[in-house]
C-alpha positions in Angstrom: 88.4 -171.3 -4.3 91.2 -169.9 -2.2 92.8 -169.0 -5.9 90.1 -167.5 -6.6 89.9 -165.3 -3.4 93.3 -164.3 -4.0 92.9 -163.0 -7.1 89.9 -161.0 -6.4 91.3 -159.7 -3.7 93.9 -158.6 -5.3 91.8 -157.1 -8.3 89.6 -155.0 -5.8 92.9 -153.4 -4.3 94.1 -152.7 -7.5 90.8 -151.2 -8.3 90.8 -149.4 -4.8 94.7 -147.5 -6.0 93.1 -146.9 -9.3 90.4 -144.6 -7.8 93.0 -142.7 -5.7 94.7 -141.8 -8.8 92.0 -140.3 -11.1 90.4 -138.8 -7.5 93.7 -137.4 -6.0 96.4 -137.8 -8.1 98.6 -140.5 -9.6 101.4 -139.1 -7.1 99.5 -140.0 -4.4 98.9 -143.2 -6.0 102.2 -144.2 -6.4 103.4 -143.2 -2.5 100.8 -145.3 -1.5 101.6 -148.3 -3.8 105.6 -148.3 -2.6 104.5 -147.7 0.9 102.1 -151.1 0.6 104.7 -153.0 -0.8 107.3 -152.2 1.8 104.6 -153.0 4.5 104.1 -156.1 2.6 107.9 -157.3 3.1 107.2 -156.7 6.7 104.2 -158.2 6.9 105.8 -161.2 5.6 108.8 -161.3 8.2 106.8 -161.8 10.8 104.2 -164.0 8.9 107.1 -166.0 8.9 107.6 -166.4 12.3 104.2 -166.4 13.6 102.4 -167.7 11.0 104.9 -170.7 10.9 106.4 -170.9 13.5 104.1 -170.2 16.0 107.0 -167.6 17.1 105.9 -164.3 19.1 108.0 -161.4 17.9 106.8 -157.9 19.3 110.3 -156.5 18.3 109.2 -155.4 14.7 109.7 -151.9 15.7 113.4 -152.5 16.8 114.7 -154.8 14.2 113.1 -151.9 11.4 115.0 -149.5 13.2 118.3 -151.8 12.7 117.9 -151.8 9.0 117.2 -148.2 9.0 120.3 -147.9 10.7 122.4 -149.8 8.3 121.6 -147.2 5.3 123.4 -144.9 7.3 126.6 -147.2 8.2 126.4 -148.3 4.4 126.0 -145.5 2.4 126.7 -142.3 3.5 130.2 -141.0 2.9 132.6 -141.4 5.8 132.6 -137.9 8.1 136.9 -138.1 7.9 137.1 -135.2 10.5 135.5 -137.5 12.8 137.7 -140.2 12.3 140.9 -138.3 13.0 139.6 -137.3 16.3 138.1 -140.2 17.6 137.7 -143.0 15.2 140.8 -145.1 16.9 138.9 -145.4 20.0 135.5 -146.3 18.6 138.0 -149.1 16.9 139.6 -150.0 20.6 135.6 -149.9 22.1 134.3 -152.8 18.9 137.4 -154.6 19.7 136.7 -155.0 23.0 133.4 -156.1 23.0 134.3 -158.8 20.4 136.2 -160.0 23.1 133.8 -160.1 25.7 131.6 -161.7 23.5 134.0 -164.6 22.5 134.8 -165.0 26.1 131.2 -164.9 27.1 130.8 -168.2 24.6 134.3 -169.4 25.6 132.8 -169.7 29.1 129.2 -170.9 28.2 130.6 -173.8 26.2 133.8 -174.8 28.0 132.4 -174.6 31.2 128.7 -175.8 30.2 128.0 -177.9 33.8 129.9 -175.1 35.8 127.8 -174.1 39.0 127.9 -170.5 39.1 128.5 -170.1 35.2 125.3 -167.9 33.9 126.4 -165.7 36.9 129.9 -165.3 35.9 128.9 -164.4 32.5 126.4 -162.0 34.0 129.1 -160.3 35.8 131.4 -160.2 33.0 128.6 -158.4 31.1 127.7 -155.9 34.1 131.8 -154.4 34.5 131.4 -154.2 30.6 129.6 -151.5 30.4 131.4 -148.6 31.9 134.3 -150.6 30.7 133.4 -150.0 27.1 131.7 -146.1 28.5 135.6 -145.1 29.8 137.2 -146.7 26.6 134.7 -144.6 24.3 133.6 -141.7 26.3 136.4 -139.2 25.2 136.2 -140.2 21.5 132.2 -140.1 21.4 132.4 -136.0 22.8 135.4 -135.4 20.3 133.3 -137.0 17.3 130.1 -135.1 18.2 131.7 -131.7 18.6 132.6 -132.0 15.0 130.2 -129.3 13.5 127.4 -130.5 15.2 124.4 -128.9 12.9 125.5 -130.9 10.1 127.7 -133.9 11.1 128.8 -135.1 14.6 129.3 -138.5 13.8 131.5 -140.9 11.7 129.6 -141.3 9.2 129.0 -144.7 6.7 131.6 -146.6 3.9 129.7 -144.5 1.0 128.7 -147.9 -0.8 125.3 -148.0 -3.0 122.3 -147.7 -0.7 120.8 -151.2 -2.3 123.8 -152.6 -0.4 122.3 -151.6 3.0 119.3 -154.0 2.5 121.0 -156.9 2.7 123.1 -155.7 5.9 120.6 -154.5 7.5 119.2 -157.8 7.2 122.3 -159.5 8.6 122.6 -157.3 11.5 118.6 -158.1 12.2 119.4 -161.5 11.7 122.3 -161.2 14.3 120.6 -160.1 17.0 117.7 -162.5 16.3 120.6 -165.1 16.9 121.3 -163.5 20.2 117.9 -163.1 21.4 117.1 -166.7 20.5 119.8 -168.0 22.0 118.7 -166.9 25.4 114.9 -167.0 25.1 113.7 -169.6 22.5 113.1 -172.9 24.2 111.4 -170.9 27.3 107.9 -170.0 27.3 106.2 -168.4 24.1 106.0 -165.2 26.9 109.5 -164.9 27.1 110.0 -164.4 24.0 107.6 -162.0 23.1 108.2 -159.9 26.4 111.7 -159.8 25.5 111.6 -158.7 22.0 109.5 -156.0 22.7 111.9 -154.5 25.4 115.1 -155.1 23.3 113.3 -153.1 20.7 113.0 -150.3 22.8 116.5 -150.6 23.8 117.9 -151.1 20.3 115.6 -147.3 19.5 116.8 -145.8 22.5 120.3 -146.4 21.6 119.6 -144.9 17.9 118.1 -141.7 19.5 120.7 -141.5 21.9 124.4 -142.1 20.4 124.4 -139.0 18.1 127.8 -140.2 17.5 126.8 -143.4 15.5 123.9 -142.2 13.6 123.1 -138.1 14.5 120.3 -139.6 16.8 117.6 -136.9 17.3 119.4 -134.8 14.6 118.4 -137.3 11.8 120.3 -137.9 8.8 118.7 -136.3 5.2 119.8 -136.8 1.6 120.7 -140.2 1.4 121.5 -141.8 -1.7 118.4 -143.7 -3.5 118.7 -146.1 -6.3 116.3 -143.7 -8.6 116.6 -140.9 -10.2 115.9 -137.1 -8.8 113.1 -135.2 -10.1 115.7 -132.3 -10.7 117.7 -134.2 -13.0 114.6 -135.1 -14.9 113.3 -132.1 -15.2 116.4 -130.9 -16.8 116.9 -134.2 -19.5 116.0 -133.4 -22.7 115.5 -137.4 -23.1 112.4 -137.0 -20.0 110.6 -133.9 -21.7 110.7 -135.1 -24.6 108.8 -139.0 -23.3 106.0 -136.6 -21.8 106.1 -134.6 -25.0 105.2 -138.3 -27.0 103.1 -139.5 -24.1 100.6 -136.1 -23.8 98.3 -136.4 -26.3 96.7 -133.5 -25.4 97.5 -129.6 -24.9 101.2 -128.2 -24.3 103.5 -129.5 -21.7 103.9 -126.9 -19.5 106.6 -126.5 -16.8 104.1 -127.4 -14.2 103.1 -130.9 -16.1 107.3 -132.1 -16.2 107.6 -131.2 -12.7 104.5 -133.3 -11.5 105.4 -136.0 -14.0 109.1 -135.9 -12.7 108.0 -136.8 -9.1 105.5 -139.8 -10.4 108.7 -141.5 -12.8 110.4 -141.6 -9.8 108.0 -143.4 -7.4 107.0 -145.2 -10.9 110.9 -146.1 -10.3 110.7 -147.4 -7.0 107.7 -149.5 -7.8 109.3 -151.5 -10.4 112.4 -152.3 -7.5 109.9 -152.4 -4.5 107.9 -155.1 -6.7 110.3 -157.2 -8.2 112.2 -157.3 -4.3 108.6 -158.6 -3.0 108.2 -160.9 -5.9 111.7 -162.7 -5.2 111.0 -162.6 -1.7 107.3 -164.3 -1.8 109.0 -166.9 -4.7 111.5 -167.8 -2.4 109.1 -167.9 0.8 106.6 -170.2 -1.2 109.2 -172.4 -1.7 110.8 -172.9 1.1 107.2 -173.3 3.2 106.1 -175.9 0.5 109.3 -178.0 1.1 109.9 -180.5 3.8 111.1 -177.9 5.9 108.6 -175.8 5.9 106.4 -178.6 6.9 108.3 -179.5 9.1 107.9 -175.9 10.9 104.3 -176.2 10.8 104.2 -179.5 12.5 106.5 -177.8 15.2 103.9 -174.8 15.6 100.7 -177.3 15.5 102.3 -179.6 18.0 106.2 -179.4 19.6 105.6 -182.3 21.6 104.9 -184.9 18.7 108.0 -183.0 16.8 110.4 -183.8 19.4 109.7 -187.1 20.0 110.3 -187.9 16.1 113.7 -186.2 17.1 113.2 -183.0 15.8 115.9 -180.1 17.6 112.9 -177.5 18.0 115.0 -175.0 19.6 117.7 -175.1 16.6 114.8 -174.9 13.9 112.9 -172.1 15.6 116.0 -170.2 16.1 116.7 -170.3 12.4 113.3 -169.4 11.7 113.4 -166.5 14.1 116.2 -165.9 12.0 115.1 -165.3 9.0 112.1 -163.7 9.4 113.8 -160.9 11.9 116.4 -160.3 8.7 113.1 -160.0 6.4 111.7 -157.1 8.7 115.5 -155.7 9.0 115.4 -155.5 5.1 112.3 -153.9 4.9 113.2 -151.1 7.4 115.7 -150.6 4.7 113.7 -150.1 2.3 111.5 -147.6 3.9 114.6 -145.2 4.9 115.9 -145.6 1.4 112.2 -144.6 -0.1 112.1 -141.6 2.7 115.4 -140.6 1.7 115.9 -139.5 5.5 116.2 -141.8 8.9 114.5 -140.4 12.1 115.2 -142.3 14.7 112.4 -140.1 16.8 109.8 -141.9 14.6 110.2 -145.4 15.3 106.7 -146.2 17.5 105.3 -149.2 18.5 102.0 -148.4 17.3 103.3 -147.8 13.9 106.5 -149.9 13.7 105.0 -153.3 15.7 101.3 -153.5 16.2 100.1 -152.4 12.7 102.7 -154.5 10.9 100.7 -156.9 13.7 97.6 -156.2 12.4 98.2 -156.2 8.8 99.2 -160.3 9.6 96.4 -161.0 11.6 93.7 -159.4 9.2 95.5 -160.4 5.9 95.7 -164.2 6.8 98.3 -165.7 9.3 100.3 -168.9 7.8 99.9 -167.5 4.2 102.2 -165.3 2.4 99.3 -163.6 -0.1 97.4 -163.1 2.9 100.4 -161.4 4.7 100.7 -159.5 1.5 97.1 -158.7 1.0 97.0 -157.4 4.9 99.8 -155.1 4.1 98.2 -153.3 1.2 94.7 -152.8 3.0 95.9 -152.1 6.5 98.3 -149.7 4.9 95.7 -148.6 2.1 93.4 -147.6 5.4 95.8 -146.0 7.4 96.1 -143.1 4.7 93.1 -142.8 3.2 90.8 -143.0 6.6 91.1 -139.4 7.2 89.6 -138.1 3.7 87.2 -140.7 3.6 86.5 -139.1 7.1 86.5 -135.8 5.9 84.6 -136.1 2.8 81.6 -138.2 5.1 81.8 -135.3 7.5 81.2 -133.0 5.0 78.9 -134.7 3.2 76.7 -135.0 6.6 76.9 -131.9 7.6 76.5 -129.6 4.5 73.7 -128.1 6.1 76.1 -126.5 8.7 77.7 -123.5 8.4 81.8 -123.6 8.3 82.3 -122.0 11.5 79.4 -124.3 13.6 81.7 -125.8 16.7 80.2 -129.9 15.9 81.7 -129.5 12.3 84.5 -127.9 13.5 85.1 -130.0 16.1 84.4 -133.1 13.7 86.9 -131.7 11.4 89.4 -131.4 13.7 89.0 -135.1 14.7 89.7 -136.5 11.2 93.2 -137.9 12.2 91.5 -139.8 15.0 89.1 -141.5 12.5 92.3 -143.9 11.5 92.5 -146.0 14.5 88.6 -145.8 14.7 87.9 -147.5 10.9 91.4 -149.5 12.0 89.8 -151.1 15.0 86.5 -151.8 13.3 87.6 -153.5 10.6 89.8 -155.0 12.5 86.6 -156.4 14.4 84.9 -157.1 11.3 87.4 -159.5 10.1 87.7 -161.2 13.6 84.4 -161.7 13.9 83.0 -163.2 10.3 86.5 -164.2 8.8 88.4 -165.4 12.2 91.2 -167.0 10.0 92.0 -163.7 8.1 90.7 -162.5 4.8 93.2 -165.4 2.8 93.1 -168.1 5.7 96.3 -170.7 5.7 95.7 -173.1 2.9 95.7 -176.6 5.0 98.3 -179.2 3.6 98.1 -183.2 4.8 101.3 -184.2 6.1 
């Protein structure tokens, strides 16, 4: 049965993208497909921390913005005008705080049953900071006075942009390490209180430090591992596949331009797919091995786990671990489909709570149910308002254009998301508690 449900559900979505093609337009289509897939990957991440781990991560939003970040240290081509001015002390500034971090361990681990250590490493952490603020402060204004408008800031190695996936999943993965390292083992509440406010740190310091990524400024035109719609409109090899592909009347400027921008999103379709399919093979088997039993027996019941001399804290870290470098890949991913990073538009209603949502509704503790979540919740999001608008119009035909209730409903159409979002949100809760694919149960 719960094959059965998964392939249905599946079909129906399928079904559902179709319509949006022959209704709107395969363009459409397409953006929506990529855009499900991507919330699919991060979907997963935290599926894999919740789901089986029993792990409380309301960070999403700041570990997304760390992979987004990472496209822009990875690929984009070094600023070298910045460097000469004030790229030594940016070096001197790293250096340092490697230091402070080492010593920071050094002290933790030599000193483990010192009195007063936490608060010696607390201080150490404290005069760190305007520290690292008088080391960096006159390189920083020298960086972002380089022709502001366009670059005021240092810039990335110019490496391949598929490269930044996987570092952005490292550095997500690092600061899962750190954040586990001080919370995990405490109550669930720690943890989840603490991700969410290092999130908002982690953002604020995006936005902010125009010399590390042009904060507010964003960075546009980065590199994308598909081809641009100008360049295909100009290949004689491209006009001549529509050519064989139209059956029917001339192809017309117009018809290469449209069919330029659907090959390309028909190109990040075919990477976005094949990176979901290796992740969900890889997540399957991991869960289905004695480890990933193993994490299920710690979520069900810690107590019984530890006293069959299981290191809880070391397991959850690693799972905190890996799901944190999932969702740091996928904010990847959506920079690199944007083609642009704005740090301004990382919000915890988008970036945490609906990635939330799309867990919670899909199926928690099952990775087609993650999956599934991500394409309706995200499937929802854009096509509520015009489903919206076509009801409202439909219901109110009899009104003129200019009456103030159908203006005034029209108006309202962008509200109409987190309405249809919150009832079938409620729908789900209330008849299918589990999620639409519930957590296939195993016996241990």
């Amino acid at each position: 049965m719960h094959n059965i449900d998964t392939k249905t559900s599946f079909t129906i979505m399928g079904f559902l993208l179709l319509i949006v093609g022959i209704l709107q337009s395969w363009g459409v289509a397409f953006s929506i497909l990529n855009l499900c897939l991507i919330s699919a990957v991060m979907s997963m991440g935290v599926n894999i921390q919740w789901g089986f781990a029993g792990l409380i991560n309301f960070g999403v939003m700041g570990f997304l913005a760390i992979g987004g970040l990472a496209t822009i240290l990875v690929s984009v081509p070094p600023v070298i005008e910045s460097w000469n001015v004030g790229g030594l002390g940016i070096i001197f500034s790293l250096l340092f705080l490697i230091f402070i971090i080492f010593l920071c361990l050094f002290i933790n681990k030599r000193f483990s049953n010192a009195k007063y250590k936490y608060q010696i490493i607390f201080l150490i952490v404290v005069l760190t900071i305007p520290a690292v603020k008088l080391i960096s402060g006159p390189s920083i204004k020298l960086i972002e006075s380089i022709n502001p408008a366009a670059q005021g800031y240092l810039g990335g190695l110019g490496l391949p942009i598929i490269l930044s996936w996987f570092v952005g999943g490292i550095m997500s993965a690092a600061i899962a390490y750190v954040i586990g390292k001080i919370c995990l083992g405490l109550r669930s509440d720690y943890l989840a209180i603490s991700t969410l406010l290092i999130s908002g740190i982690i953002v604020s310091v995006i936005k902010h430090e125009e010399w590390l990524s042009r904060g507010v400024k964003n960075v546009i035109g980065l590199k994308r591992p598909a081809p641009y719609e100008v360049n295909l409109q100009n290949s004689e090899w491209f006009i001549k596949m529509i050519e064989t592909i139209r059956f029917w009347g001339p192809t017309t400027k117009d018809i290469i331009i449209s069919s330029s921008g659907i090959f390309v999103k028909l190109c990040f379709t075919v990477i976005f797919s094949i990176t979901l399919l290796i992740l969900l093979y890889l997540s399957e088997r991991a869960v289905n091995s004695p480890w990933g039993r193993m994490m299920r027996a710690i979520r069900d019941n810690e107590t019984a786990a530890k006293a069959m001399g299981k290191n809880i804290v070391k397991q959850q870290l690693n799972i905190f671990m890996i799901g944190s470098a999932i969702i740091g890949f996928a904010g990847a991913m959506l920079v690199t489909y944007d083609g642009l990073f704005t740090p301004s538009s990382y919000q915890p209603l988008r970036y945490t709570f609906l990635i939330w949502v799309m867990v919670l509704l899909g199926g928690s503790g099952n990775n087609y149910g993650s999956i599934l979540g991500g394409f309706v919740v995200w499937f929802i999001w854009i096509e509520s308002a015009p489903i919206a608008l076509f009801i409202i119009n439909f219901c109110t035909f009899f009104l003129e254009y200019n009456n103030p209730i159908k203006l005034h409903l029209i108006e309202s159409v962008p509200y109409f998301r987190y309405l249809m979002m919150g009832v079938g949100l409620l729908l789900v809760m209330r008849y299918k508690p589990e999620g639409l694919l519930p957590e296939k149960k195993i016996s241990f």
